[in-house]
C-alpha positions in Angstrom: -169.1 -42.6 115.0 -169.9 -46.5 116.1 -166.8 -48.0 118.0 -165.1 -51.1 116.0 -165.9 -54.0 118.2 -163.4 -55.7 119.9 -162.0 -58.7 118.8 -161.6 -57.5 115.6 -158.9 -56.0 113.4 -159.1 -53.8 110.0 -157.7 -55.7 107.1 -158.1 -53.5 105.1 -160.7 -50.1 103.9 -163.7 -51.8 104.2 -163.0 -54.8 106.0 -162.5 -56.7 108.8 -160.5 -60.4 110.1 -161.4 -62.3 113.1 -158.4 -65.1 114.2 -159.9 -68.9 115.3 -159.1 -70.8 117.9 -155.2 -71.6 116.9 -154.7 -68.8 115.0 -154.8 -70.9 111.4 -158.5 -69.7 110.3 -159.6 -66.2 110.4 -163.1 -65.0 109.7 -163.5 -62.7 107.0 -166.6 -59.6 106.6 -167.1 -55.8 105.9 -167.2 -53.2 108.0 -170.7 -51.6 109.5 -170.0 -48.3 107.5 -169.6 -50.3 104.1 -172.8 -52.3 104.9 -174.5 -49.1 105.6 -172.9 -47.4 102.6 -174.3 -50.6 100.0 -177.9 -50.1 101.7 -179.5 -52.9 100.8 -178.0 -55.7 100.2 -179.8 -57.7 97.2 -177.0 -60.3 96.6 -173.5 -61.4 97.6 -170.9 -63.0 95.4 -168.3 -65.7 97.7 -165.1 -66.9 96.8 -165.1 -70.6 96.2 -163.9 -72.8 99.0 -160.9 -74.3 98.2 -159.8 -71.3 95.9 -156.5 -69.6 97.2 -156.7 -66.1 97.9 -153.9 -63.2 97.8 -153.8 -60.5 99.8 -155.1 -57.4 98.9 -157.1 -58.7 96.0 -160.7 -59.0 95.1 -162.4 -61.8 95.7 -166.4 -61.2 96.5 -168.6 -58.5 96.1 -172.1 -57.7 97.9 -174.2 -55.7 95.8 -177.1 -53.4 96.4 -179.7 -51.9 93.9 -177.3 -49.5 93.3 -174.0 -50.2 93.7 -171.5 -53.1 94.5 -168.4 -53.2 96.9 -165.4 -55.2 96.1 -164.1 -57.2 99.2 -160.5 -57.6 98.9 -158.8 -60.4 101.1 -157.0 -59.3 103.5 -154.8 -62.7 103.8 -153.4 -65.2 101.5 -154.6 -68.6 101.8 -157.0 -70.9 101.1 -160.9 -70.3 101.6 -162.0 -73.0 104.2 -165.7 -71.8 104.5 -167.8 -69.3 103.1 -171.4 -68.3 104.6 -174.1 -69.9 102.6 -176.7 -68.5 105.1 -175.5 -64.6 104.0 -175.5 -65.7 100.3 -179.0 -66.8 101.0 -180.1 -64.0 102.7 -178.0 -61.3 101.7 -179.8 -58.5 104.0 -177.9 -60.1 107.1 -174.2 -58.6 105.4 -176.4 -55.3 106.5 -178.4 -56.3 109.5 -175.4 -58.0 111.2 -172.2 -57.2 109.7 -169.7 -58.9 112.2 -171.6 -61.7 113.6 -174.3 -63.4 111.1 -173.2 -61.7 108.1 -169.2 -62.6 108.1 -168.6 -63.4 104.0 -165.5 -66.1 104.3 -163.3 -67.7 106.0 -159.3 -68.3 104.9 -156.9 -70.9 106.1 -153.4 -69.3 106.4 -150.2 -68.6 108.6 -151.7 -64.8 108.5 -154.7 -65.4 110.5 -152.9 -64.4 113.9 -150.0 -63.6 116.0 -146.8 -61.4 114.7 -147.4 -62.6 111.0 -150.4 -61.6 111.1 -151.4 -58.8 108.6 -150.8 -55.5 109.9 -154.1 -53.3 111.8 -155.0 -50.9 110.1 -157.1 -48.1 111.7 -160.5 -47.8 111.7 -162.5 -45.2 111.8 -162.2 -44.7 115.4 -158.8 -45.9 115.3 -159.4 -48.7 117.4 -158.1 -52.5 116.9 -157.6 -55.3 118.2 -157.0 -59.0 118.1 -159.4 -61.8 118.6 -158.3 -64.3 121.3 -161.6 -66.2 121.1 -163.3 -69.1 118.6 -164.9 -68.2 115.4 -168.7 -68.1 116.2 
């Protein structure tokens, strides 16, 4: 089974949160075995920038030719960015899962540190917490 890169933390079944630098931004994407599961990716549905998110609900969806996966936030906040290059060319949520194919980025007190929201495991059971920028 592929080891959960570092720098990264589970925020939830099938994805994954990356703090900024500052803790105030984290980086938002899904998890090498959800990519894989989806296949190909055909298109990707974004949250709006500026639209607050909650924890724990639904707010994008890649979808294959045969199926769709629902990305739940994993922080509440408010989407700062979202990744126009992945919505453009969807294969990269596949190709690159946790570099070039992050989905969104969310502006909130969560992002890092002790409030941050809990790890959970991964596959491998490893986590960890991102002490570098976004890239």
């Amino acid at each position: 089974m592929a080891q959960f890169p570092a720098g990264l933390r589970r925020g939830g079944e099938h994805e994954w949160v990356r703090s900024g630098e500052g803790g105030a931004t984290a980086r938002i994407g899904i998890t090498a075995a959800a990519a894989a599961d989806l296949g190909d990716v055909v298109r990707v549905e974004l949250p709006t920038v500026g639209s607050e998110v909650v924890a724990g609900d639904a707010c994008g969806e890649p979808e294959s030719t045969s199926t769709a996966l629902e990305v739940h936030s994993p922080l509440t906040g408010v989407v700062s960015a979202v990744n126009e290059a992945a919505a453009a060319a969807p294969e990269t949520i596949c190709s690159s899962p946790y570099d070039e194919g992050w989905l969104f980025e969310v502006e909130s007190d969560e992002a890092q540190g002790s409030d941050g929201p809990p790890d959970h495991a991964g596959p491998t059971g490893s986590q960890s917490v991102a002490t570098g920028p976004l890239r």
